[in-house]
C-alpha positions in Angstrom: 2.3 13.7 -9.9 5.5 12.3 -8.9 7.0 11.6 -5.5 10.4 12.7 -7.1 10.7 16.8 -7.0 14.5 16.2 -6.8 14.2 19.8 -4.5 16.0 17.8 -1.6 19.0 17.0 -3.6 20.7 19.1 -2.0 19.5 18.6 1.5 17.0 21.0 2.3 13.0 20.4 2.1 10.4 22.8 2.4 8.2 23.3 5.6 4.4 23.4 4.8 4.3 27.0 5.1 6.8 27.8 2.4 10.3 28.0 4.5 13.6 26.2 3.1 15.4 24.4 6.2 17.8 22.0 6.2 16.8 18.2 6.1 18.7 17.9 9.8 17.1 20.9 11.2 15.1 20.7 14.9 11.9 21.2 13.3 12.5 18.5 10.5 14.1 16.1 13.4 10.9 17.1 15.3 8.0 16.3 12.8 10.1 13.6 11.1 10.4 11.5 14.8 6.3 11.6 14.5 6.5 9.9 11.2 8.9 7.3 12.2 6.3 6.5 15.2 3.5 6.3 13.0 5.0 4.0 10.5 6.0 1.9 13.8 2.4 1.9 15.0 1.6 0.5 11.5 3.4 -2.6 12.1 2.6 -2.7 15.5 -1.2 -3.0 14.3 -0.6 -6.1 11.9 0.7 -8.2 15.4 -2.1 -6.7 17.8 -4.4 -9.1 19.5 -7.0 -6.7 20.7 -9.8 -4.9 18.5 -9.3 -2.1 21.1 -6.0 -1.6 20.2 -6.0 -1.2 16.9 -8.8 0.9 17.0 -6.6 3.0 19.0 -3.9 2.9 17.1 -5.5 3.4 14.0 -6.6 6.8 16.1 -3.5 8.4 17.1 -1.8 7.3 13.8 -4.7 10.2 12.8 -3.4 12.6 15.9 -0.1 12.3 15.2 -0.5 13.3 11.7 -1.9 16.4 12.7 0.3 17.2 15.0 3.5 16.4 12.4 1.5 19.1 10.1 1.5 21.5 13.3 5.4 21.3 13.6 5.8 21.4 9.8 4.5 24.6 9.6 6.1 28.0 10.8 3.7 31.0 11.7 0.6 29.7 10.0 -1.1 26.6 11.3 -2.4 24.0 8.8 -5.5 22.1 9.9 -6.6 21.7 13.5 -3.9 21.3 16.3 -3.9 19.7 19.2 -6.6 20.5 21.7 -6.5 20.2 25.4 -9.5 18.0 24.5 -7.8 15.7 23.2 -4.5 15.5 25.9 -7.6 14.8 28.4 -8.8 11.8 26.4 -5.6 10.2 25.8 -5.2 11.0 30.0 -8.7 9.2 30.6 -7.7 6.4 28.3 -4.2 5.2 30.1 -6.7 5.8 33.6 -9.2 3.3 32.1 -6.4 0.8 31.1 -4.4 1.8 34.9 -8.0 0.4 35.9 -8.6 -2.3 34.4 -4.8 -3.7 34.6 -3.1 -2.4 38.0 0.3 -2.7 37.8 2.2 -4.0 40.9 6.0 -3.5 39.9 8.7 -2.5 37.4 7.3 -4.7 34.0 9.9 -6.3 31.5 9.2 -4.7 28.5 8.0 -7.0 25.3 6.3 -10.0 26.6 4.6 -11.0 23.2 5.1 -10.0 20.0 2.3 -7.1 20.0 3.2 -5.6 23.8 7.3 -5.5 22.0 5.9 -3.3 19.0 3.8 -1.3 21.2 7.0 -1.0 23.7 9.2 0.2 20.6 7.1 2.8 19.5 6.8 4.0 22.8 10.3 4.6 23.1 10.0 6.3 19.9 7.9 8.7 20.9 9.8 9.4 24.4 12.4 9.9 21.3 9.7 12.5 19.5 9.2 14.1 22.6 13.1 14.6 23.3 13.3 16.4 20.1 9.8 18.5 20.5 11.1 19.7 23.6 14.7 20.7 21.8 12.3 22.6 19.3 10.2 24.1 21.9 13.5 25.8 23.5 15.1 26.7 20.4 11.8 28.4 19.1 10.6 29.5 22.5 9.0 33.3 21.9 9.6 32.9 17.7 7.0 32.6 15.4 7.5 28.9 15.0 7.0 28.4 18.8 5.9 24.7 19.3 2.4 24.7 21.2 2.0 23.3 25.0 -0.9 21.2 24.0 1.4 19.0 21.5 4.1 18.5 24.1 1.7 17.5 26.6 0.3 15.2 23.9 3.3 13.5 22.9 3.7 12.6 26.1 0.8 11.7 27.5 0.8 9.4 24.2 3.7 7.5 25.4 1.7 6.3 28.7 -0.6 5.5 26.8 1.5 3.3 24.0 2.9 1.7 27.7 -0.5 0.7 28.9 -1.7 -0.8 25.4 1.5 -3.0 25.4 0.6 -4.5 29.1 -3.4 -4.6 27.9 -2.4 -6.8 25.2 0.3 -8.9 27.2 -2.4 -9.4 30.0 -4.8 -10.2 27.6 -2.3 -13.3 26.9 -1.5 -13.5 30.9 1.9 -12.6 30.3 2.7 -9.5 31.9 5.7 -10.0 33.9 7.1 -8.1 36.2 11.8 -7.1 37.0 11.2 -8.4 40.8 9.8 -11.6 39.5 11.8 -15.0 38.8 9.9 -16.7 35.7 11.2 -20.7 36.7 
């Protein structure tokens, strides 16, 4: 089977549940901003340091799958979404890392190669979440409402992408913080 349906041509694609949108739609933007994150937590994982982390990454790459089929779909789910469970665990995680790594001040983003990956995706999915949250409004009481449990995912996810970057630049001893002067 090829990859090539030539169905977009024109610039619409189909929604897992059957619909015809166009390619720049909210819900296209929406699911299509999780894909672009999950491709950058791909190359984040070829430059992290930490077993941890790429376990973790390798985890929400899974999530965030899941919840791109949730928004793909209008009326009918496909698969499982997200759980309430699972907003918790990503909420327990970034407590374990708070823990572990207290922060004392704003941080300069990027520090090593692995904590500048980890900071991009995150700002992609503060991105992802921007254009959830412009579905969520524009569906709001529709069939294709967008579920409370993936927004709060989303962006729980971010804090969590934050504290993976500083676990792996203090890992290194390089966290560094605005206030500081590095001579």
């Amino acid at each position: 089977m090829s990859i090539v349906t030539k169905t977009g041509d024109e610039g619409l694609t189909g929604l897992w549940s059957g619909e015809r949108v166009w390619k720049d739609d909210p819900r296209v933007e929406a699911y299509g901003s999780l894909d672009e994150l999950s491709s950058l937590l791909g190359l984040a994982r070829q430059a992290v340091r930490l077993p941890a982390t790429a376990e973790a990454i390798d985890e929400i790459q899974r999530g965030l799958a899941r919840a791109a089929a949730e928004l793909a779909s209008v009326g009918k789910r496909f698969g499982r979404p997200v759980s309430a469970d699972e907003v918790e665990a990503l909420g327990r995680r970034v407590s374990e890392l708070e823990a572990r790594i207290p922060l004392k001040g704003f941080v300069l983003p990027g520090q090593t190669e692995s904590s500048a990956r980890l900071d991009v995706a995150r700002t992609a999915c503060r991105r992802a979440e921007r254009r959830i949250v412009t579905l969520a409004r524009l569906a709001s009481g529709e069939a294709g409402e967008v579920g409370a449990e993936l927004r709060r995912y989303v962006n729980r996810l971010s804090d969590l992408l934050f504290m993976l970057a500083r676990a792996e630049e203090a890992a290194e001893g390089k966290i560094v913080y605005a206030g500081e002067d590095r001579c």
